[in-house]
Backbone as XML, in Angstrom:
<?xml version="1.0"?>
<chain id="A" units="angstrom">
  <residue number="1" name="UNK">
    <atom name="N" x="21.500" y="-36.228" z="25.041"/>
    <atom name="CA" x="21.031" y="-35.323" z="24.017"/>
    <atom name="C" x="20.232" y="-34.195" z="24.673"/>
  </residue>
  <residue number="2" name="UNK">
    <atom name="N" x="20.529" y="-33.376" z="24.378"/>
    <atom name="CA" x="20.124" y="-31.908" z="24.633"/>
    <atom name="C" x="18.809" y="-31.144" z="24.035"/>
  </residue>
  <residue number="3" name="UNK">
    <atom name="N" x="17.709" y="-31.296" z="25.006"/>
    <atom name="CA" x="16.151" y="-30.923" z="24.689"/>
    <atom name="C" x="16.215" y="-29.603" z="23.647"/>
  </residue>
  <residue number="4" name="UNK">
    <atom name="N" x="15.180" y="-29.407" z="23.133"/>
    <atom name="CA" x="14.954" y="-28.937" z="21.629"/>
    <atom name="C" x="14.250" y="-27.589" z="22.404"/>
  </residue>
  <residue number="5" name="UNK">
    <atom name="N" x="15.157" y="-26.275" z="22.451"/>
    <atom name="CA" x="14.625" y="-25.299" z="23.033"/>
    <atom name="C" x="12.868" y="-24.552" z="21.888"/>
  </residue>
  <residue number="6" name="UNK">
    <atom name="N" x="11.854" y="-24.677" z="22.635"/>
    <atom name="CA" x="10.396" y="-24.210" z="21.841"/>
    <atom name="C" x="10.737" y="-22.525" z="22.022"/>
  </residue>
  <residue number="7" name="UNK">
    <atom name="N" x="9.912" y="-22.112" z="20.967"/>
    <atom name="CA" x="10.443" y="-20.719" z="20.683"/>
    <atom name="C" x="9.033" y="-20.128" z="21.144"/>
  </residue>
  <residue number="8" name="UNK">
    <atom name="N" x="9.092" y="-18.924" z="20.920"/>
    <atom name="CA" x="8.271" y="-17.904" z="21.609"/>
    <atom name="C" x="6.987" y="-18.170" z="21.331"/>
  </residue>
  <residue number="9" name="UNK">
    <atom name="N" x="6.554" y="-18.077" z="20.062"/>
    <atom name="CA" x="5.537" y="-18.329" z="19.191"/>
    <atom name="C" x="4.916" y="-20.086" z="20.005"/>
  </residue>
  <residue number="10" name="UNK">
    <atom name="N" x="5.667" y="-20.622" z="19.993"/>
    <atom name="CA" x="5.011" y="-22.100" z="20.250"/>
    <atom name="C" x="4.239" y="-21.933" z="22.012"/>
  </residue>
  <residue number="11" name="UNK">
    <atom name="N" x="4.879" y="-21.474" z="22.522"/>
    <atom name="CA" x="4.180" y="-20.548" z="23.944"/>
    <atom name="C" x="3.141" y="-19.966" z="23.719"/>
  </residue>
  <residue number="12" name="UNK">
    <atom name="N" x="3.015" y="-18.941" z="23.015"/>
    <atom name="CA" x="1.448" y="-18.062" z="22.703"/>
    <atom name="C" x="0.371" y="-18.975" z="22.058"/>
  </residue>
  <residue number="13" name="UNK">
    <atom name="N" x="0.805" y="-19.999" z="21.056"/>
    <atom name="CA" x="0.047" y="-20.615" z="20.165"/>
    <atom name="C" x="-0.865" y="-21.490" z="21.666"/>
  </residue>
  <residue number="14" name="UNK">
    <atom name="N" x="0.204" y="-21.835" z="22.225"/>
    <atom name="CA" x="-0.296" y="-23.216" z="23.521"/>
    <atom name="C" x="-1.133" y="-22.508" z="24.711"/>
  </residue>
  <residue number="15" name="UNK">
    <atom name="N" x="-0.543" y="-21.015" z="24.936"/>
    <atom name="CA" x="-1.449" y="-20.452" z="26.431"/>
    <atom name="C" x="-2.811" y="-19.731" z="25.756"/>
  </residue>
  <residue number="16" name="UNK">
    <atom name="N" x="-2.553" y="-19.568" z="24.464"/>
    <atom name="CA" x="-3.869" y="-18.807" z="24.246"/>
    <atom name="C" x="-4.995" y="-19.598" z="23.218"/>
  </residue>
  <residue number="17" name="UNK">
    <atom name="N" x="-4.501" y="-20.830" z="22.567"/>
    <atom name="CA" x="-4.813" y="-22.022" z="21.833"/>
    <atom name="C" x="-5.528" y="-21.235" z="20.455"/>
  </residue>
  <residue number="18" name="UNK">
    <atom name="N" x="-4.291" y="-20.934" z="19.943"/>
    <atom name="CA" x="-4.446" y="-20.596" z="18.286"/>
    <atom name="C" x="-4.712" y="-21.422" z="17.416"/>
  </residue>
  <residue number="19" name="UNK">
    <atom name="N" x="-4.220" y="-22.180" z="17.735"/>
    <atom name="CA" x="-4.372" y="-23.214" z="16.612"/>
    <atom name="C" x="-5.667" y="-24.235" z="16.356"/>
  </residue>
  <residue number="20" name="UNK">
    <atom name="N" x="-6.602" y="-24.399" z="17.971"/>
    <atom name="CA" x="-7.850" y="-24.672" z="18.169"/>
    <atom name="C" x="-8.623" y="-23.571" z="17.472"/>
  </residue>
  <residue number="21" name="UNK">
    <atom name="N" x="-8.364" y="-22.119" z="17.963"/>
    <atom name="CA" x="-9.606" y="-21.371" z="17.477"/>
    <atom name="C" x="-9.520" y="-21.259" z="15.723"/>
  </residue>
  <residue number="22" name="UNK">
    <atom name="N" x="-8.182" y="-21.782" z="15.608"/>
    <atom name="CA" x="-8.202" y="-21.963" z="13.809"/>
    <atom name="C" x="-8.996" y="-22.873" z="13.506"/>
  </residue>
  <residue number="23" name="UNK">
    <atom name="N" x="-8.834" y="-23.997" z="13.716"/>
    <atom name="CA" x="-9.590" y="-25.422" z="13.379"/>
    <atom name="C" x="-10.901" y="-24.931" z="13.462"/>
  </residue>
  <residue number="24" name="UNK">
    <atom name="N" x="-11.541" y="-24.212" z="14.667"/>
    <atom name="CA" x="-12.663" y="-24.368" z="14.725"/>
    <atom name="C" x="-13.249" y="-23.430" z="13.684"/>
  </residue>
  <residue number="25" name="UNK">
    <atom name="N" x="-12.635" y="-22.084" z="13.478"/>
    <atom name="CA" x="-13.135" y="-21.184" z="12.842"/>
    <atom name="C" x="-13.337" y="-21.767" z="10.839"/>
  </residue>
  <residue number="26" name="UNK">
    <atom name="N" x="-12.324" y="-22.992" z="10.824"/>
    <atom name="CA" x="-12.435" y="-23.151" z="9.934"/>
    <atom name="C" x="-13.147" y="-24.741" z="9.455"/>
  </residue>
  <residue number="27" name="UNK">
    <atom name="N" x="-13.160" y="-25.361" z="10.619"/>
    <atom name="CA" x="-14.472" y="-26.040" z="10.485"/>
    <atom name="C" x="-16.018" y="-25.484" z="10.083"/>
  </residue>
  <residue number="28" name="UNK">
    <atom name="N" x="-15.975" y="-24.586" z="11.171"/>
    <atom name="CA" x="-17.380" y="-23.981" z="10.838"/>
    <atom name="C" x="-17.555" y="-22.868" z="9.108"/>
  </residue>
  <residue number="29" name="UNK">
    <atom name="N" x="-16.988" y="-22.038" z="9.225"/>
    <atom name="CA" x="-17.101" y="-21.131" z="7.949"/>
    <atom name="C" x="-16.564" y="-21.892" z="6.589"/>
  </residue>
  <residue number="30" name="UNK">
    <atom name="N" x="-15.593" y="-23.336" z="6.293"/>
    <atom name="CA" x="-15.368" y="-23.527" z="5.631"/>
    <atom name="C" x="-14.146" y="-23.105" z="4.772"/>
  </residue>
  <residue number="31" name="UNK">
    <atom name="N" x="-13.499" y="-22.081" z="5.496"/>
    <atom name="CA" x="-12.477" y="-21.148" z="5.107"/>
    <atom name="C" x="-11.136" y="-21.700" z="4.980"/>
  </residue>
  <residue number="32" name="UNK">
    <atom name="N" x="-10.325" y="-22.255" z="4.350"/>
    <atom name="CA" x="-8.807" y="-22.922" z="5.307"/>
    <atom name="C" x="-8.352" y="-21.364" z="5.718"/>
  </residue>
  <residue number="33" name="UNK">
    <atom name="N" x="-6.848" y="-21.681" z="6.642"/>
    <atom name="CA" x="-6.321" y="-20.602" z="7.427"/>
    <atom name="C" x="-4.730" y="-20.360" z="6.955"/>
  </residue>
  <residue number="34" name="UNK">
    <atom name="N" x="-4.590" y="-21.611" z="6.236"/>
    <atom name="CA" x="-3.324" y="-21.444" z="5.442"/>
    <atom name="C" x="-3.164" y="-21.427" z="4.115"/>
  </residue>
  <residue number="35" name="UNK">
    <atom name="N" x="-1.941" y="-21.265" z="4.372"/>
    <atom name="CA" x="-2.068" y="-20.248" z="2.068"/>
    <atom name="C" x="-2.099" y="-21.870" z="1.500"/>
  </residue>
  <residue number="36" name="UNK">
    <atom name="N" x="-1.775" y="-22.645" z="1.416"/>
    <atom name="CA" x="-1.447" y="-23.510" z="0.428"/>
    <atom name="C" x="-2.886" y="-24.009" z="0.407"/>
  </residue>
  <residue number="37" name="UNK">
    <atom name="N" x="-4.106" y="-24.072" z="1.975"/>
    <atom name="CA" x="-5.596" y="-24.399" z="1.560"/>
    <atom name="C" x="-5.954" y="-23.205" z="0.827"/>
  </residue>
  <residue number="38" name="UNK">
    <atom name="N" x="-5.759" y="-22.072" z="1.259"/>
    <atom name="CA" x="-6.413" y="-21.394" z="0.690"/>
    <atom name="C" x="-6.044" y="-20.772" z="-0.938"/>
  </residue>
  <residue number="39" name="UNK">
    <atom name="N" x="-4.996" y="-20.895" z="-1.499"/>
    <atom name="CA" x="-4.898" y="-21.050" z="-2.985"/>
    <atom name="C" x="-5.856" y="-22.329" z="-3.719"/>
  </residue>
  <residue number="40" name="UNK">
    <atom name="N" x="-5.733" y="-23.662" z="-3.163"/>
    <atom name="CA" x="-6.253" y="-24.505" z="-3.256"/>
    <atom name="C" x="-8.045" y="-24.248" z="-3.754"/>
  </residue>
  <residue number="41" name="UNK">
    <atom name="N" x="-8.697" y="-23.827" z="-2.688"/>
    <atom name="CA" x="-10.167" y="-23.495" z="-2.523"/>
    <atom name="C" x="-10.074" y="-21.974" z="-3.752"/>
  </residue>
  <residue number="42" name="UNK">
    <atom name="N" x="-9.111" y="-21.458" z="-3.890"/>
    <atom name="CA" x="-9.196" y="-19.863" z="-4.917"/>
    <atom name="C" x="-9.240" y="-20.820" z="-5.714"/>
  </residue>
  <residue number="43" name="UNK">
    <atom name="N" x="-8.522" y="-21.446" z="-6.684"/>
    <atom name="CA" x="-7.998" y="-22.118" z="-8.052"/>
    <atom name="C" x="-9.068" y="-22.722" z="-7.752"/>
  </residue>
  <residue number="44" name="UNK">
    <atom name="N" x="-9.593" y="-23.968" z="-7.259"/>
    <atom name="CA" x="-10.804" y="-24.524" z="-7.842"/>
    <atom name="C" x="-12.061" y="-23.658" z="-8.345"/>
  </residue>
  <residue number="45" name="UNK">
    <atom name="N" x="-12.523" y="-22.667" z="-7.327"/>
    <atom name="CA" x="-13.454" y="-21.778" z="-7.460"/>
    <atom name="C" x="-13.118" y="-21.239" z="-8.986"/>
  </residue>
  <residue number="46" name="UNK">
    <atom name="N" x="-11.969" y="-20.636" z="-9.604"/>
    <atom name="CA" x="-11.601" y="-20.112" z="-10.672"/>
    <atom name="C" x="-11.842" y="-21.225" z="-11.705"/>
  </residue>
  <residue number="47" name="UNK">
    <atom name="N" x="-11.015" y="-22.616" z="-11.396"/>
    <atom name="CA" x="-11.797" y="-23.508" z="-12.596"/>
    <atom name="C" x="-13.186" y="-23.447" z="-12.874"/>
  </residue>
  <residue number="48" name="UNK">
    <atom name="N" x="-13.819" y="-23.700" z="-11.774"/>
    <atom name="CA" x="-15.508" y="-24.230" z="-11.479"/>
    <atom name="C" x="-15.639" y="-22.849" z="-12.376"/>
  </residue>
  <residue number="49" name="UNK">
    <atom name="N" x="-15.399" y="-22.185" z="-12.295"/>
    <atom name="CA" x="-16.240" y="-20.434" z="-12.702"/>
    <atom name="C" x="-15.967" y="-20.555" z="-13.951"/>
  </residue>
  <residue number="50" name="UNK">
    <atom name="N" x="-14.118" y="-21.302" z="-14.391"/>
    <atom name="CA" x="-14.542" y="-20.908" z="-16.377"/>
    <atom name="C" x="-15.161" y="-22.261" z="-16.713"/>
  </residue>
  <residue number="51" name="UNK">
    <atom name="N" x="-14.742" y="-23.793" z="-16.484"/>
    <atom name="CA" x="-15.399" y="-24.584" z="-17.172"/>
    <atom name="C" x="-16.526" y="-24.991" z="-16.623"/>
  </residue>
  <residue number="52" name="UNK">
    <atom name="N" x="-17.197" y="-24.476" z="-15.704"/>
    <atom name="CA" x="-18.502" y="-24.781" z="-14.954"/>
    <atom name="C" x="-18.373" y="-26.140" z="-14.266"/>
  </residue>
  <residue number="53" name="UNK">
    <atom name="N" x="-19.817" y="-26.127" z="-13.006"/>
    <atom name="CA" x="-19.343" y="-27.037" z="-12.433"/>
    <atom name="C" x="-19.718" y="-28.463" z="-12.672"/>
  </residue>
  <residue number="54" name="UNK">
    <atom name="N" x="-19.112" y="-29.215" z="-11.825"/>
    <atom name="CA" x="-19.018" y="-30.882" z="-12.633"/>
    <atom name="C" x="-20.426" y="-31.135" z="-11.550"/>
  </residue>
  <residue number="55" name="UNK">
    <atom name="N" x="-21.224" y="-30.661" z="-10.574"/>
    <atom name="CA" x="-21.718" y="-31.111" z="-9.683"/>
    <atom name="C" x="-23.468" y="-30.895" z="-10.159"/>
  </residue>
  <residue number="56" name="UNK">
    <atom name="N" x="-24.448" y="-32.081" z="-10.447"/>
    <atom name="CA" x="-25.425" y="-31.748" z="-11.032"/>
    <atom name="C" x="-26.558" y="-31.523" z="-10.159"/>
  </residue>
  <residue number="57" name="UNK">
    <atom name="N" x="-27.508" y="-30.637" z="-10.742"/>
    <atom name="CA" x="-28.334" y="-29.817" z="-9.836"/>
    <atom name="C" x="-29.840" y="-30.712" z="-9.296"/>
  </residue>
  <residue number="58" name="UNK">
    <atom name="N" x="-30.100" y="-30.877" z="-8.477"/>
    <atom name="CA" x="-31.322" y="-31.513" z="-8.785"/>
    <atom name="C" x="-32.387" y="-31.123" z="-9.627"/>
  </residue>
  <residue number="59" name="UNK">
    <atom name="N" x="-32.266" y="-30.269" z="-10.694"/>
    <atom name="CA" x="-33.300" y="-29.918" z="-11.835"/>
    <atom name="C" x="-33.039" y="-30.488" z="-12.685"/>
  </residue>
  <residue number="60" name="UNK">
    <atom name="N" x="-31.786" y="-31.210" z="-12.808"/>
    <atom name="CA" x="-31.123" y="-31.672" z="-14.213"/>
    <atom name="C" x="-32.210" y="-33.291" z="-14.679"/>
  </residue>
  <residue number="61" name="UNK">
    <atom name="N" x="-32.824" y="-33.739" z="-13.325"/>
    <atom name="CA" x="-33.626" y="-35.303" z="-13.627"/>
    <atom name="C" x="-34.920" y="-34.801" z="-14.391"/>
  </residue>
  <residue number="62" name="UNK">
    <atom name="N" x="-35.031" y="-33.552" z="-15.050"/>
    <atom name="CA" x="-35.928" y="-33.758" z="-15.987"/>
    <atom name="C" x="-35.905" y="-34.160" z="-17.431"/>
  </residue>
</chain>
């Protein structure tokens, strides 16, 4: 069987480590880097904003 030629892109991602400085950038800021996180994190924010949020404040124990 005949090895699985890697394309151009998979070269740049590996010599210049894209995909680390993603993780990290999005460890730290919280941001995802791809559309399907980042629709994800939009649409919740948009729920949370019309039906408010489910998460209670520490002022609420009065």
């Amino acid at each position: 069987m005949a090895k699985k030629k890697k394309d151009l892109w998979w070269y740049i991602k590996k010599e210049y480590g894209l995909s680390a400085m993603k993780r990290k950038f999005t460890k730290e800021t919280g941001i995802p880097t791809t559309q399907a996180g980042l629709e994800r994190k939009i649409g919740k924010s948009i729920l949370s904003w019309i039906f408010g949020s489910n998460k209670k404040s520490d002022n609420d124990d009065e």
